[in-house]
C-alpha positions in Angstrom: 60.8 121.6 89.8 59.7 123.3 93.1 61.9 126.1 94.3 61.1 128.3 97.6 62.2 131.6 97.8 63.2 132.8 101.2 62.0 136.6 100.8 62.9 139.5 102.9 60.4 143.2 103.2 61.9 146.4 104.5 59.1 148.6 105.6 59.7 152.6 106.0 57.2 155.0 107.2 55.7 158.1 105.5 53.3 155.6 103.4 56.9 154.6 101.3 56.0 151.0 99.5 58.1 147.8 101.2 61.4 146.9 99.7 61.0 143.1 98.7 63.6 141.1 97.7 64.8 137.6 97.3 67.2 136.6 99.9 68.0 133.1 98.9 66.9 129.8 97.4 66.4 126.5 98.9 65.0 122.8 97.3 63.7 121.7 100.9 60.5 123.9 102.1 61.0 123.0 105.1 64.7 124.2 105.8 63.7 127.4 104.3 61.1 127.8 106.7 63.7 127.0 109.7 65.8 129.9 108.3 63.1 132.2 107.3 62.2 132.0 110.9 66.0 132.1 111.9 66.6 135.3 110.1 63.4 136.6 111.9 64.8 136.2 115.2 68.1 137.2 114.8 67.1 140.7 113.2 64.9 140.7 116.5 68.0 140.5 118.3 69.2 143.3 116.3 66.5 145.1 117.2 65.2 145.3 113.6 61.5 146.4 113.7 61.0 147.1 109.8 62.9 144.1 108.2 60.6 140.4 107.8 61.3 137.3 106.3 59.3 134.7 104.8 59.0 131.5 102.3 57.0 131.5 98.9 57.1 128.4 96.8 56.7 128.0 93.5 57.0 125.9 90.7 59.5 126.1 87.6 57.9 124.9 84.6 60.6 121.9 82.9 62.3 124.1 79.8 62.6 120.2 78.0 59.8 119.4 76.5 58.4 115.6 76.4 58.0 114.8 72.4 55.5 111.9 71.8 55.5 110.6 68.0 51.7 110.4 68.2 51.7 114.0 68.4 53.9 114.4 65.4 51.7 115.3 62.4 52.3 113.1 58.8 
């Protein structure tokens, strides 16, 4: 099952590491991309310099696993 991850970076200054985090979870990659860019603009608007947002896909591995008899040892 594919999942995409709309993620979202704070960056600070002094040399302080990014706070990442998930914002939200779509099925469609392409809707997540529309609001990953959405979210972009309106924390533009907000005059937001050190906030981004952006779409990783991934895939979950099925937790039900196929069994085939032939694999079944006698």
């Amino acid at each position: 099952m594919q999942i995409n991850l709309i993620m979202k970076a704070t960056h600070y200054d002094h040399g302080i590491e990014p706070l990442i985090s998930k914002e939200m979870e779509m099925k469609d990659y392409s809707e997540a991309e529309d609001i990953a860019s959405k979210l972009n603009d309106i924390s533009k608007a907000k005059g937001e310099k050190r906030t981004e947002y952006w779409v990783v896909s991934t895939e979950i591995p099925s937790l039900i696993k196929k069994v085939d008899d032939d694999d079944i040892p006698f």
